[in-house]
VEXDREN-2710 file (C-alpha; in Angstrom, 1 decimal):
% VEXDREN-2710
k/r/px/py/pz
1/UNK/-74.1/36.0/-45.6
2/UNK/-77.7/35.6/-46.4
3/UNK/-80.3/38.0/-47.5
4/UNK/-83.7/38.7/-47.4
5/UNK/-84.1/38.2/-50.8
6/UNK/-82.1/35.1/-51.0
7/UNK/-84.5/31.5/-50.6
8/UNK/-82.0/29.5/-48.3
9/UNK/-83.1/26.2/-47.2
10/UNK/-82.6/23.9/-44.2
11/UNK/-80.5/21.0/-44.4
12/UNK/-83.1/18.9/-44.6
13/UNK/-84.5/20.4/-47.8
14/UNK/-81.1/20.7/-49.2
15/UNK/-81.0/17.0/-48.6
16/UNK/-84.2/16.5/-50.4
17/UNK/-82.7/18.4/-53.8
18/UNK/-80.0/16.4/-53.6
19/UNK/-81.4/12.9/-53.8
20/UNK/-84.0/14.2/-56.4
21/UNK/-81.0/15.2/-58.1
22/UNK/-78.5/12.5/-57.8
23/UNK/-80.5/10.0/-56.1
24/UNK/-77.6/10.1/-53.4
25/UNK/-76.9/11.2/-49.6
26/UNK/-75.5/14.7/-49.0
27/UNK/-72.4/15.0/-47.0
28/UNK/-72.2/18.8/-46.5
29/UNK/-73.5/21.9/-48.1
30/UNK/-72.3/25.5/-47.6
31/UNK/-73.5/28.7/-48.5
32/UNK/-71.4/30.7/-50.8
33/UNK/-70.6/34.2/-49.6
34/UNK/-71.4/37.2/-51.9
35/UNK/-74.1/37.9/-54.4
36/UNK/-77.5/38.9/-53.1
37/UNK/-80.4/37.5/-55.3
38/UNK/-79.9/34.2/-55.4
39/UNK/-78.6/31.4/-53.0
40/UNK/-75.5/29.7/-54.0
41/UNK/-74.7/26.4/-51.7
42/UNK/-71.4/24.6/-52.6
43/UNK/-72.6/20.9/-52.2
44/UNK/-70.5/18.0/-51.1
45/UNK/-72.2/14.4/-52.3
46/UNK/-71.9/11.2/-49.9
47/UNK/-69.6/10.1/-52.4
48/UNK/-67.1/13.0/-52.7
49/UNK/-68.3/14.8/-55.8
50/UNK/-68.5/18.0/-55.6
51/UNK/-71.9/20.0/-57.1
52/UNK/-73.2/24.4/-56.8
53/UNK/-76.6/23.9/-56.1
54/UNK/-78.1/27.9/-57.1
55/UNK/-82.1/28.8/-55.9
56/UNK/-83.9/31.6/-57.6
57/UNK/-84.3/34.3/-55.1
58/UNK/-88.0/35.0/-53.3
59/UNK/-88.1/38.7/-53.3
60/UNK/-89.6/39.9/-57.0
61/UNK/-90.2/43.3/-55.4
62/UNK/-86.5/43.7/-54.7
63/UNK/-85.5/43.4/-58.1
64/UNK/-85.2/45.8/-61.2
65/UNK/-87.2/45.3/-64.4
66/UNK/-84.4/44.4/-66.4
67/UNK/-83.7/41.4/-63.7
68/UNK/-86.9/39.6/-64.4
69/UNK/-86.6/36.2/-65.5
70/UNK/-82.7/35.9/-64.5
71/UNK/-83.1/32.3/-63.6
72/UNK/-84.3/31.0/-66.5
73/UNK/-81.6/33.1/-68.5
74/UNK/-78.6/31.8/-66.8
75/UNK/-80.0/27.8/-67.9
76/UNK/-80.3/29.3/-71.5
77/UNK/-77.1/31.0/-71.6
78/UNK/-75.2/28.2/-70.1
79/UNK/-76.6/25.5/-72.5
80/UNK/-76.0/27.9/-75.5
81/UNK/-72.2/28.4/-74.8
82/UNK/-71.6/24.8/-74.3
83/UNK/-72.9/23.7/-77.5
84/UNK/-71.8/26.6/-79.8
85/UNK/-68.5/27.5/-78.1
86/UNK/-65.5/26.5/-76.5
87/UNK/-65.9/28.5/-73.5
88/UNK/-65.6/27.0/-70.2
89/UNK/-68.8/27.4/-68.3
90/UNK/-70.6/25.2/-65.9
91/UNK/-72.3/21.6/-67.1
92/UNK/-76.4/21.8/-65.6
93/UNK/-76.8/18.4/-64.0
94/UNK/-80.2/18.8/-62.9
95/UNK/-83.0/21.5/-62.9
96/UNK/-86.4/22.2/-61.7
97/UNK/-88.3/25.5/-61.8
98/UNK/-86.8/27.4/-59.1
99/UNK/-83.3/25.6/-58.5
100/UNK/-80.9/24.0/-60.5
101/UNK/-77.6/22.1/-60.3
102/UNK/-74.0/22.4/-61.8
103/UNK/-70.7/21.5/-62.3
104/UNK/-68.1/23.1/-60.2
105/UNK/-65.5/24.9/-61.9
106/UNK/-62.1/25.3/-60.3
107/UNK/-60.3/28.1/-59.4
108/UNK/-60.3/31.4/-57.3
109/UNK/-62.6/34.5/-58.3
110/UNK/-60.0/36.5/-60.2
111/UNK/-60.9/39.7/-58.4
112/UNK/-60.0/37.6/-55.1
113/UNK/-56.5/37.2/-56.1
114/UNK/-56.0/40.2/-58.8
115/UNK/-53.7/42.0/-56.8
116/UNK/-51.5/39.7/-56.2
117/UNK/-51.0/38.0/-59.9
118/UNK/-47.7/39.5/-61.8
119/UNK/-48.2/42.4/-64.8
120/UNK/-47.7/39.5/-66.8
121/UNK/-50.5/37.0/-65.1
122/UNK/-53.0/39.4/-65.5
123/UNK/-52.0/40.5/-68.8
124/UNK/-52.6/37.3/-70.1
125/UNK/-55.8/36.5/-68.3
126/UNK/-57.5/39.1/-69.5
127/UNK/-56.5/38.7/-72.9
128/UNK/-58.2/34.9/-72.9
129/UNK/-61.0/36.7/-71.1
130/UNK/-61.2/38.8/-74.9
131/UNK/-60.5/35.8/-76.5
132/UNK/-63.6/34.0/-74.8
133/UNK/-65.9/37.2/-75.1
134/UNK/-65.3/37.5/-79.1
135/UNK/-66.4/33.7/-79.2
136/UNK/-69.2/34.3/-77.3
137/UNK/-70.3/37.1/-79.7
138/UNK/-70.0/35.0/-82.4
139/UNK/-73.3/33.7/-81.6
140/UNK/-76.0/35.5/-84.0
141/UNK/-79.4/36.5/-82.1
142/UNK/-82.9/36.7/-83.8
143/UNK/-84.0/39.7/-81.8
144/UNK/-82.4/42.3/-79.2
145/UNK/-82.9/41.2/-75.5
146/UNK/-83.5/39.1/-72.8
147/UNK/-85.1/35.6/-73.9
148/UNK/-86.9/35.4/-70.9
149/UNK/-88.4/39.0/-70.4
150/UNK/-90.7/39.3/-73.3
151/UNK/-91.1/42.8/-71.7
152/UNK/-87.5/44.0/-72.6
153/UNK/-87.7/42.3/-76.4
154/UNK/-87.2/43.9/-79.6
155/UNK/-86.4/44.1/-83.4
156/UNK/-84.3/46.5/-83.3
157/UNK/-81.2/47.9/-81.4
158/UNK/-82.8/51.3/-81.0
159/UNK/-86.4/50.3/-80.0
160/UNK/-84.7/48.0/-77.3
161/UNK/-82.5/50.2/-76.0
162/UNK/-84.9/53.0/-75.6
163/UNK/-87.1/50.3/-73.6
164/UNK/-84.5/49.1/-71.4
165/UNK/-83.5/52.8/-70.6
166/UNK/-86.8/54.1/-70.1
167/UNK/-87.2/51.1/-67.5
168/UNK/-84.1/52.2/-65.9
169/UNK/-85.6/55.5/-65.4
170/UNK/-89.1/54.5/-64.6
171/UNK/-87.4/52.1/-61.8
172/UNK/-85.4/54.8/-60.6
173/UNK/-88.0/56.8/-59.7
174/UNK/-90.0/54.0/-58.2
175/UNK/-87.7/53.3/-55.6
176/UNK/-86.9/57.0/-55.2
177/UNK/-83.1/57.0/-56.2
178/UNK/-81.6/60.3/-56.7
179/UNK/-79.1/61.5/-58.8
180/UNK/-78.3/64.4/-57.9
181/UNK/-77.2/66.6/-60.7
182/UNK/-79.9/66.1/-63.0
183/UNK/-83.9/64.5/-62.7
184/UNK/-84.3/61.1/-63.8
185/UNK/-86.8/62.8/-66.8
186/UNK/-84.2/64.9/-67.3
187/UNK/-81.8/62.1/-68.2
188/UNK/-84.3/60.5/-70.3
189/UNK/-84.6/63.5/-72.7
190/UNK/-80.6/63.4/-73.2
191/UNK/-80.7/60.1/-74.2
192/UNK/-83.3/59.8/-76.6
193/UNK/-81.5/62.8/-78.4
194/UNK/-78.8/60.4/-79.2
195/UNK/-81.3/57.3/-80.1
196/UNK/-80.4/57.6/-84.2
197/UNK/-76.9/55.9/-83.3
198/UNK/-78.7/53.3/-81.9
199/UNK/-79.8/52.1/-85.1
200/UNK/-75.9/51.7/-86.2
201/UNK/-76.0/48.0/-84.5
202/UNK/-78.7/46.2/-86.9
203/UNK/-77.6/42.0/-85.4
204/UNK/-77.9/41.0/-82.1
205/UNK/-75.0/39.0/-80.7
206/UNK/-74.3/36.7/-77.2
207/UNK/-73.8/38.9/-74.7
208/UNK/-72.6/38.0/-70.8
209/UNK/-72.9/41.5/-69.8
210/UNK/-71.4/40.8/-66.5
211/UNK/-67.4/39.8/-67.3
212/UNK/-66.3/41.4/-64.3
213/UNK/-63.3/39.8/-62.7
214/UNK/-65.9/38.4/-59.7
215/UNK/-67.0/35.8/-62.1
216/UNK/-64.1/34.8/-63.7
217/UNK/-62.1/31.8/-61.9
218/UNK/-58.4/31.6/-62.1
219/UNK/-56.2/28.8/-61.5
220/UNK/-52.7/27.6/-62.2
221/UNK/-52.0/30.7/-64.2
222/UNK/-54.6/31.2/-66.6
223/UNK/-58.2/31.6/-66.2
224/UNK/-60.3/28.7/-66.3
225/UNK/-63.6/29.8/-66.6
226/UNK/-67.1/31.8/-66.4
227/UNK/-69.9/32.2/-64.1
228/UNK/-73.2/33.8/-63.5
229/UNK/-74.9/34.3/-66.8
230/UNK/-78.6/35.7/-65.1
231/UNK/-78.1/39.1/-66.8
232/UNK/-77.1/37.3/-70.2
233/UNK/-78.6/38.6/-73.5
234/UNK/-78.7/39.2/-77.5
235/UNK/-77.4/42.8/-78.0
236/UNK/-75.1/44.8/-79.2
237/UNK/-71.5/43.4/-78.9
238/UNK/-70.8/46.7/-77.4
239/UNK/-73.2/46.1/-74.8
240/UNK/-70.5/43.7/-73.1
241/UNK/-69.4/45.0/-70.0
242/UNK/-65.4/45.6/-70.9
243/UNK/-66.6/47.8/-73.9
244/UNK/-69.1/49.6/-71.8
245/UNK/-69.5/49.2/-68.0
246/UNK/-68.0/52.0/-65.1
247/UNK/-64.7/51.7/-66.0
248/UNK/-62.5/52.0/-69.4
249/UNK/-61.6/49.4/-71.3
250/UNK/-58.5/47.2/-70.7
251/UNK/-56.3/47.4/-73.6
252/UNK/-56.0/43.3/-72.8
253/UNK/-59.1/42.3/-73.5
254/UNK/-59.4/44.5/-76.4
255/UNK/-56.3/43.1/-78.0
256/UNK/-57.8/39.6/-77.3
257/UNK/-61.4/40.3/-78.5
258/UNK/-59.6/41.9/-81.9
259/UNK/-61.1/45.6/-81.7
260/UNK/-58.9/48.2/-80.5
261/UNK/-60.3/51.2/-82.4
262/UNK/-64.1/52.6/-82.5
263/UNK/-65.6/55.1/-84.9
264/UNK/-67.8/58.3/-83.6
265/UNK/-70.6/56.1/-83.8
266/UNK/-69.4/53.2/-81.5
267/UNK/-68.2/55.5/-78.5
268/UNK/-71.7/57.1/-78.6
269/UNK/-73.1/53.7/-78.1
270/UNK/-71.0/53.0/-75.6
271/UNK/-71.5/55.6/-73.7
272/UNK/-75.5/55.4/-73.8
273/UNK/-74.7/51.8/-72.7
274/UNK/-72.5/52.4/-70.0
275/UNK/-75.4/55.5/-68.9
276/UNK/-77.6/52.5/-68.6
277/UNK/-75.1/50.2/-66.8
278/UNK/-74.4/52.7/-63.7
279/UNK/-78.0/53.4/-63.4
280/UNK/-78.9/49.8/-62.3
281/UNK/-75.8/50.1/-60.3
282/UNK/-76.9/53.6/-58.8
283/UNK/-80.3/52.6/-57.9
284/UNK/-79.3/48.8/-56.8
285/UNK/-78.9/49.6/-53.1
286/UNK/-81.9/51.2/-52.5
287/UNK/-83.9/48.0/-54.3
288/UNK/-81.8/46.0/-52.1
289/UNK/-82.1/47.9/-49.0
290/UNK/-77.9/48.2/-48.7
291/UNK/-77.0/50.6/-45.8
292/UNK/-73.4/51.5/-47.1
293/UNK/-74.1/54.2/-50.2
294/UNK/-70.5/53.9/-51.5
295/UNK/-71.5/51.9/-54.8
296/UNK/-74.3/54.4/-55.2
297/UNK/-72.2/57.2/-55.0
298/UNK/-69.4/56.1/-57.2
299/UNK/-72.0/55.0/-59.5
300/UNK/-73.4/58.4/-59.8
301/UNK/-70.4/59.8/-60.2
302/UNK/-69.3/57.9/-63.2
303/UNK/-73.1/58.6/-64.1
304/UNK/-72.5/62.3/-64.6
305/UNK/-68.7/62.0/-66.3
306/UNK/-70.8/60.0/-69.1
307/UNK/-73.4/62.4/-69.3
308/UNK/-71.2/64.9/-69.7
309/UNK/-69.3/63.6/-72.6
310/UNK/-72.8/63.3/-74.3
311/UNK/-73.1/66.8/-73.6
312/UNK/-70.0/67.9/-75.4
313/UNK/-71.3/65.6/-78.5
314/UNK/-74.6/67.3/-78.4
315/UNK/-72.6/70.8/-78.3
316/UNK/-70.8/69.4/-81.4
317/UNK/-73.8/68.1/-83.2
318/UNK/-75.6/71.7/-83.0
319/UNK/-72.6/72.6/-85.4
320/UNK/-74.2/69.5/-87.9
321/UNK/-77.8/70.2/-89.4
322/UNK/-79.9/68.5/-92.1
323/UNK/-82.1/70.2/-93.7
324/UNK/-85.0/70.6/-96.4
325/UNK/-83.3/72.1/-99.5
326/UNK/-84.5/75.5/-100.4
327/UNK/-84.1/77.9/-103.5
328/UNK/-80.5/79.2/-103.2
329/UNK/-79.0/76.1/-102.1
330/UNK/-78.3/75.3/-106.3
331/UNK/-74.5/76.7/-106.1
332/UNK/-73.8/74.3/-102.5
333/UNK/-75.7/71.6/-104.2
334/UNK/-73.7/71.9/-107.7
335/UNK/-70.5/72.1/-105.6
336/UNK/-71.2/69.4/-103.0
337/UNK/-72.0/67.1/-106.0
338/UNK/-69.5/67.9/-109.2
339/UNK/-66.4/67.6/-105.7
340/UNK/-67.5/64.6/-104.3
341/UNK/-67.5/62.8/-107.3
342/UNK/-63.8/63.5/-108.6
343/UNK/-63.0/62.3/-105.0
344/UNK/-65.3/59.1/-105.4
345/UNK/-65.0/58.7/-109.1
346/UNK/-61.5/58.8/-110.2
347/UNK/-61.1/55.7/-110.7
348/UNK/-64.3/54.7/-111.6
349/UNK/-65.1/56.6/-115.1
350/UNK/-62.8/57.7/-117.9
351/UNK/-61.0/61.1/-117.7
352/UNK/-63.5/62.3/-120.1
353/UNK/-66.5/61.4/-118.4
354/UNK/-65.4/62.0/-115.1
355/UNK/-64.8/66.0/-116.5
356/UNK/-67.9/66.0/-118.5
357/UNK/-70.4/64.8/-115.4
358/UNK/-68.7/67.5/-112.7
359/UNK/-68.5/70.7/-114.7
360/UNK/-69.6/72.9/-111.9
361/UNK/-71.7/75.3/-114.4
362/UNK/-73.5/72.6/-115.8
363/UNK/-74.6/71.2/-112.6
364/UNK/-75.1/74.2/-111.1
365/UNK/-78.0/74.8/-114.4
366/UNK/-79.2/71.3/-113.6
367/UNK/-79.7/71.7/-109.6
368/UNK/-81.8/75.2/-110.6
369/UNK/-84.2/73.1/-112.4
370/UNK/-84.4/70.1/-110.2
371/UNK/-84.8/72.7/-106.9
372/UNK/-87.7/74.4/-107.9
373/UNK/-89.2/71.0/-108.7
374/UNK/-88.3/68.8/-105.9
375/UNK/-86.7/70.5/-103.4
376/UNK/-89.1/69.2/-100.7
377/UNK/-87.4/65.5/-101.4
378/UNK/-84.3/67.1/-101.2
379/UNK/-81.9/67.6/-98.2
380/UNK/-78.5/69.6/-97.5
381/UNK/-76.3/68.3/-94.9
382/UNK/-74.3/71.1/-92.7
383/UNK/-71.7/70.4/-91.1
384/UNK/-70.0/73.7/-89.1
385/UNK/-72.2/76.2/-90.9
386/UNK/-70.6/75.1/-94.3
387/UNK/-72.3/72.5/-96.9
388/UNK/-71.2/69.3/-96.9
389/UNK/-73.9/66.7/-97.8
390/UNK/-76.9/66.6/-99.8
391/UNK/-79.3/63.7/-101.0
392/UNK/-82.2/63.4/-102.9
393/UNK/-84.8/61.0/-103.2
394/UNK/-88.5/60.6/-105.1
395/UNK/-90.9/57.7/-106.9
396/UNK/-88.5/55.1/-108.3
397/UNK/-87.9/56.1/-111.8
398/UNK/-88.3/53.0/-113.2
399/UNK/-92.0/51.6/-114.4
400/UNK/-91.5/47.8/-112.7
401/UNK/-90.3/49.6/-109.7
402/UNK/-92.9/52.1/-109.3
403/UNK/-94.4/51.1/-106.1
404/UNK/-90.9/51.8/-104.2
405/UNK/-89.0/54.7/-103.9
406/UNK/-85.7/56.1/-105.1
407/UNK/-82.8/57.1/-103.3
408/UNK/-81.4/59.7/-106.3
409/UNK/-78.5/60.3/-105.0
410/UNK/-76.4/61.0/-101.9
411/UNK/-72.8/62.7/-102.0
412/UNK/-70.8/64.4/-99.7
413/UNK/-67.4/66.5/-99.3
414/UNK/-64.1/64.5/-98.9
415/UNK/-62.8/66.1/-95.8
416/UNK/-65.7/65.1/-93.5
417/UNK/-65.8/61.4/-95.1
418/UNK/-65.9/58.6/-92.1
419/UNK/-67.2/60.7/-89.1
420/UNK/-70.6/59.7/-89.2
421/UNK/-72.4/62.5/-91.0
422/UNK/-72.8/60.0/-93.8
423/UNK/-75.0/57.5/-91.9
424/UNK/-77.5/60.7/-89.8
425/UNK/-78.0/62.4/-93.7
426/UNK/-78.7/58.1/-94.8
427/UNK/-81.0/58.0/-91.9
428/UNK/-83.1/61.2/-92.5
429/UNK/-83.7/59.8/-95.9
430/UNK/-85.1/56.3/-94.7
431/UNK/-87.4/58.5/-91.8
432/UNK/-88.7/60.5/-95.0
433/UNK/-89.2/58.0/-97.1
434/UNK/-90.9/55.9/-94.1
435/UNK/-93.2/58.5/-93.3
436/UNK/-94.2/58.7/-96.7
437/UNK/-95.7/55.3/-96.7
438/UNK/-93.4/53.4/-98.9
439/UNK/-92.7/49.7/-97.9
440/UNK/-89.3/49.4/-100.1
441/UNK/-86.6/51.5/-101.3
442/UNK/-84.3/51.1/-104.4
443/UNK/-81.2/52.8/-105.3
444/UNK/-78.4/52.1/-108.6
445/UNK/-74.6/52.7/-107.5
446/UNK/-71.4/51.8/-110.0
447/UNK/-70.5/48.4/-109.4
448/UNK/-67.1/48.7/-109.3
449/UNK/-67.6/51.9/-106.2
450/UNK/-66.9/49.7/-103.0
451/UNK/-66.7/52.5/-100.4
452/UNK/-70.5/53.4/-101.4
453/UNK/-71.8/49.5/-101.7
454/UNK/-70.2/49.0/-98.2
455/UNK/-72.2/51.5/-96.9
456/UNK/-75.3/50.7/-98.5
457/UNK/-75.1/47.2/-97.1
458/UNK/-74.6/48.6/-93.2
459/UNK/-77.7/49.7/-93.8
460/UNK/-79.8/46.9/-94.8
461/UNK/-79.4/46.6/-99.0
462/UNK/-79.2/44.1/-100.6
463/UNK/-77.5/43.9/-104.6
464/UNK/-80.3/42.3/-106.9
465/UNK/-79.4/41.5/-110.1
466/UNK/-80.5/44.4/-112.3
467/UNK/-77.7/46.6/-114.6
468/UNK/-77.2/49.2/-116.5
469/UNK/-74.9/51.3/-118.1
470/UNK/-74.6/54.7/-117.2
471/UNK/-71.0/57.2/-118.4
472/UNK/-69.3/53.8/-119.7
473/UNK/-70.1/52.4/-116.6
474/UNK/-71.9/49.5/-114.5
475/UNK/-74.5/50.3/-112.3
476/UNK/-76.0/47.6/-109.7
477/UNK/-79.3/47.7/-108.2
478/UNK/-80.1/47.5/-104.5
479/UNK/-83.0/47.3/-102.5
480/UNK/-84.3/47.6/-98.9
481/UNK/-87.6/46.6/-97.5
482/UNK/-88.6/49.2/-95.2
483/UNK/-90.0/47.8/-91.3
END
């Protein structure tokens, strides 16, 4: 059925395209049912080829910021997959500004014929369909966004999320959605509380965004290929729409994309992804002018379960605080430091060394001197009203590196390794040390301590070749040029 926004022609037009196109007669040409923006004609040539003939849609005011420039996305994405994958997706034949043509690939939309495939059928299909996504996300971005809305662009994971977010809001107010349960502004305040996640993800990847089973074709027991890319982008990988659209992911397709587990950090993401997802979807009816409210509703619903979760994380993060060190911190400091390195160091140093270097008494004398000195460089992590990190930074100590800072030293407790408090302490340092004015950072970690150089590297740094010995040990030099 058409809609207002949709630019349907008359057949004589349609015949026009196609002898511009193929410089032969049309036989027939019908309009595809569903979808909304766009039309979609299934085209039948004089000569019995078959051809999907798509024209942009001629309603801009009916469409959400993020949607701008959809048509020139899909020839980008389509082009892109072709030459860098093995993905099936549809061959352009011919294009102009506003309409294009393409191969037609077989099959039945999957979500047509879902219910009725075996356990087994579907199983497999959406395994492939994991398969496909993890090649797709193979191909490495040089920004975050959509190529062809310079307004939704960025560097950086966090600065484009928080654009594309803000939009979401801004539009949802524009066309007067509500939610409900909260203010749009109120929405916007939860998220950017979780906005240092965000800055986990530091490559952009291919993302479809849309890999729901209404454009996915299936055919002779295995699916056979992909459709609509308008809404195609460089993000996240979790930004794809198994990891984080209204529903959960299907163990399938994360088998087939070969990630099955996610840290602390990851299900945050996903979750201020998915917030973003079932906004558009929220607010989509009343840009379109739909009279049924059942996808609004549902969409809010899942809206609110998501907001919720972040709400429990926020209720768990008030347990976690960074702060400046002060005087009386020197006994959490000595302990935090002298523990963390028998669990980090033991096999690292000698016996002797490792003994010598975390003698609580003798750090404890060190950290009474160094906190009355430069405690306002200093942090201490807590994580349930007990210590647990600390990390220290100044002018690098070194004279050829004097025009970058120093990251010290960072150490914390065992028991809380891998959940993330790690990475906020890392990025209070970098805001510090930003804020300060320095364009690059240095740091020396033993060459041989893999956990720490890992983590180091998620972060930006890169090894240079500078050592030195320090306790009968190699250190390595890394630095990061601050943005």
């Amino acid at each position: 059925m058409a809609t207002a926004m949709m630019n349907t022609q008359s057949k004589e037009e349609l015949e026009k395209m196609v002898d511009l196109a193929f410089h032969c007669k049309m036989k027939d040409a019908v309009l595809c049912e569903g979808g909304f923006c766009n039309a979609v004609y299934r085209v039948t040539l004089e000569d019995g080829r078959e051809s999907i003939l798509k024209i942009a849609g001629n309603q801009p005011d009916m469409i959400m910021s993020y949607e701008k420039g959809m048509f020139q996305t899909e020839l980008w994405a389509m082009e892109l997959l072709r030459n860098y994958t093995t993905v099936p997706v549809p061959l352009v034949q011919f294009a102009t500004d506003y309409y294009f043509f393409m191969s037609k690939v077989k099959g039945q939309v999957l979500n047509d014929i879902y219910d009725s495939l075996s356990e087994t059928e579907r199983k497999e299909a959406i395994y492939t369909l994991g398969t496909w996504s993890r090649q797709m996300s193979s191909i490495k971005g040089h920004n975050f966004g959509y190529q062809y809305n310079p307004e939704l662009q960025a560097d950086t994971n966090r600065e484009f999320i928080l654009k594309l977010m803000k939009a979401a809001v801004d539009d949802g107010k524009r066309v007067g959605t509500e939610l409900g349960f909260m203010t749009w502004d109120e929405l916007w305040e939860l998220y950017q509380q979780f906005s240092d996640y965000l800055d986990d993800c530091r490559e952009s990847r291919f993302v479809h965004w849309d890999l729901w089973n209404g454009n996915i074709l299936y055919e002779n027991g295995k699916i056979q290929g992909l459709i609509d890319f308008e809404r195609a982008l460089y993000a996240d990988p979790l930004f794809e729409h198994e990891f984080s659209g209204p529903l959960d992911p299907n163990p399938g397709f994360l088998e087939g994309y070969g990630k099955t587990t996610f840290t602390k950090s990851e299900e945050i993401r996903c979750i201020l992804y998915r917030i973003h997802h079932v906004s558009t979807m929220a607010m989509e009816g009343d840009f379109r002018n739909y009279e049924d409210t059942g996808m609004r509703d549902w969409s809010i619903s899942i809206l609110k379960k998501e907001v919720e979760k972040l709400k429990a994380f926020q209720e768990e993060e008030t347990e976690h605080l960074i702060r400046k060190v002060e005087i009386g911190d020197e006994e959490a400091l000595a302990y935090i430091q002298t523990e963390s390195w028998k669990a980090a160091f033991q096999n690292i140093l000698s016996k002797n060394d490792l003994e010598l270097y975390s003698n609580f008494e003798k750090s404890k004398e060190k950290y009474d001197q160094i906190v009355s000195e430069f405690k306002t460089r200093g942090f201490l992590q807590m994580v349930k009203g007990k210590p647990h990190g600390m990390a220290f930074w100044g002018a690098a100590r070194d004279e050829q590196y004097s025009h970058c800072a120093e990251l010290i030293c960072i150490h914390s407790l065992q028991e809380n390794w891998a959940k993330g408090y790690g990475s906020s302490l890392m990025h209070k340092v970098m805001e510090e040390v930003k804020n300060a004015g320095y364009q690059e950072i240095i740091l020396w970690v033993f060459e041989k301590n893999n956990r720490a150089r890992s983590f180091y590297e998620k972060f930006g740094f890169s090894v240079k070749d500078n050592k030195k010995e320090f306790c009968n040990a190699t250190e390595v030099m890394y630095s990061l040029i601050i943005e």
